[in-house]
C-alpha positions in Angstrom: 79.3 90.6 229.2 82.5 91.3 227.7 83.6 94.3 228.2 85.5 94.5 231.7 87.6 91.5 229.9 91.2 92.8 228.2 91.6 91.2 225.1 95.4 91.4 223.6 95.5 92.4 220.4 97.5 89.7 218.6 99.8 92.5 217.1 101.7 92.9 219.9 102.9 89.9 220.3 106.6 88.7 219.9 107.8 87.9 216.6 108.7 83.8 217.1 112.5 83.3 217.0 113.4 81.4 213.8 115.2 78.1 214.3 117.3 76.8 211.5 118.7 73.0 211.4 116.0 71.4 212.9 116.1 67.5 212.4 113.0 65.5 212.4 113.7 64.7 215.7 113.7 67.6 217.2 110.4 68.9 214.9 108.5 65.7 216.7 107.4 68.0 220.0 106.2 71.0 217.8 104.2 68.5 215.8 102.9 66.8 219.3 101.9 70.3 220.3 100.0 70.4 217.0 98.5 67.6 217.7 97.0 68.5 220.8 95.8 71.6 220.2 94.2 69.8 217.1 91.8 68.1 219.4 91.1 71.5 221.4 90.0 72.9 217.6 87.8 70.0 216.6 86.0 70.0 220.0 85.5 73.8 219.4 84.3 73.4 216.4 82.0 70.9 217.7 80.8 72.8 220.9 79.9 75.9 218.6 77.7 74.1 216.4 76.2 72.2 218.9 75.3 75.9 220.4 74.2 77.3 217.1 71.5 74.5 216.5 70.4 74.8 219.9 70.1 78.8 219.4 68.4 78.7 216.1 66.2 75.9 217.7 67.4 73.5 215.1 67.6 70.9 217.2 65.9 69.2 220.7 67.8 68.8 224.3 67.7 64.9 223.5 69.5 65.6 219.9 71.7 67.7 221.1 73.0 65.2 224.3 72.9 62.7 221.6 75.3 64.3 219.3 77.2 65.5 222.1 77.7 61.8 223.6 79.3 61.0 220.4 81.9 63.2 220.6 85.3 61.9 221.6 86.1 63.9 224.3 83.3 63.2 226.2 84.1 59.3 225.6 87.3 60.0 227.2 87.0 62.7 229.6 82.9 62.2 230.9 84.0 61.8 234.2 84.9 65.1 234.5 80.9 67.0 233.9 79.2 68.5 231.0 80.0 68.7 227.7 81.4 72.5 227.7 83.0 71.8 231.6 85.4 68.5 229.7 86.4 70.9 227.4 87.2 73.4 229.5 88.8 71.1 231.9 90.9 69.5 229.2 92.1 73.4 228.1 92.9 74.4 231.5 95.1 71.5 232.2 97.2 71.7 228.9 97.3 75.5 229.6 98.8 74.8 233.8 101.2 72.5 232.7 102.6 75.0 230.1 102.4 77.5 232.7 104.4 75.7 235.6 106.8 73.7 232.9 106.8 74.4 229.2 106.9 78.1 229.8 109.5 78.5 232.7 111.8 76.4 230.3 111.4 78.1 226.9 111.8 81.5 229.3 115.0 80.4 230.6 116.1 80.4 226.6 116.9 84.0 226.1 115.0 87.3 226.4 113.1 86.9 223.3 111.6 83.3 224.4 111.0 85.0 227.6 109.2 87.6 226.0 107.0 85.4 224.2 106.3 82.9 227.3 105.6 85.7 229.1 102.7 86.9 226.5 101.5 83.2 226.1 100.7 82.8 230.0 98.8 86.6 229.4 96.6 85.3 227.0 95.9 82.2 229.1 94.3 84.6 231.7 92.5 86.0 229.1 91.6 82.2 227.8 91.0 81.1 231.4 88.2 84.3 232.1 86.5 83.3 229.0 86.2 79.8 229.9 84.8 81.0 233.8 82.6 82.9 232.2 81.3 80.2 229.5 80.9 77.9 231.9 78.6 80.1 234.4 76.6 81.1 231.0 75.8 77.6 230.5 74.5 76.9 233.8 72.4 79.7 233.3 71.4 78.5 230.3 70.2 75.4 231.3 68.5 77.0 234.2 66.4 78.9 232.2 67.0 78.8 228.6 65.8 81.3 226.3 66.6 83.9 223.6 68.7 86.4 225.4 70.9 83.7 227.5 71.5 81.7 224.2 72.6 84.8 222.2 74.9 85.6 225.5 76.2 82.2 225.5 76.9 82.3 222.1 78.7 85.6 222.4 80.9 84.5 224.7 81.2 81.3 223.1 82.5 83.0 220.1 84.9 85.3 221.9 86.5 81.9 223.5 86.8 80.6 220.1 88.6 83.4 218.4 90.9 84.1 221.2 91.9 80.4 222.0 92.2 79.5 218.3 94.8 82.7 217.5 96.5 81.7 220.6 96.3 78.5 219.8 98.2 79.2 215.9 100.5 81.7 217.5 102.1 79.3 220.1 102.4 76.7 218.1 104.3 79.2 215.8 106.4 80.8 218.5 107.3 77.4 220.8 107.4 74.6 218.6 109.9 74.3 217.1 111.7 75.7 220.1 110.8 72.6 222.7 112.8 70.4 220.0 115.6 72.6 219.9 116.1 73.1 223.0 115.0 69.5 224.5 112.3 71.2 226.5 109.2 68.5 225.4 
């Protein structure tokens, strides 16, 4: 289920340039971006426990759409499907407009912001294939739950969570500070 995928291994990436003199101002866009991908980690954290219960049987459909209901992404995104599909949709749009406008603009910065854009949009394919693949796994899921499909979903599930969260750390790390500087946010 995962093995055709190429995971990066997170120590090849670009070191992230240091920026000295940064006023508060120009911190403010880093911390945004912090702020975001805070929501993407609470709503993974939510989603993965949600799964586990459901796994372990812990819990019923109805408890589980329940729980889910309260969460406050769906509040504010149920327009766009299922539980796992907002998510998804909410981390695929943050990650296109990095990729068509944060990223072009910390690139035109200097070969070592280039470098690191370039790796960030590489390990949004790799994001973006998990996601596919989570989201297919769920249907299936639902189709026809059951042991095996709810160990796979939670495999890949997993896999999503590891990868998006280090990416998550490391681009905060390697661009935030940088879209102040440079007036990019």
């Amino acid at each position: 289920m995962l093995e055709d995928i190429e995971f990066l291994d997170d120590a090849t990436r670009p070191v992230p340039v240091e920026l000295d003199g940064l006023n508060e101002a120009q911190r403010a866009p880093g911390l945004h971006l912090r702020m975001v991908h805070d929501h993407l980690r609470e709503n993974m954290q939510a989603l993965g426990r949600l799964i586990e219960r459901a796994a372990a049987g812990e819990t019923t459909a109805a408890a589980v759409t329940g729980e889910a209901a309260g969460l406050a992404m769906v509040a504010n995104y149920r327009r766009f499907g299922n539980l796992c599909g907002q998510h998804c949709q909410i981390v695929n749009v943050h990650h296109s407009i990095e990729d068509q406008a944060i990223f072009p603009a910390i690139a035109a910065q200097g070969e070592a912001f280039k470098k690191i854009a370039d790796r960030l949009r590489a390990e949004h394919v790799v994001v973006h294939e998990l996601l596919v693949r989570l989201i297919d796994a769920l249907g299936d899921l639902a189709e026809a739950p059951g042991p095996e499909r709810f160990a796979e979903t939670l495999e890949l599930y997993r896999a999503l969570e590891r990868v998006l969260l280090s990416h998550l750390g490391y681009e905060e790390a390697a661009i935030g500070d940088a879209l102040g500087y440079f007036d990019i946010a």
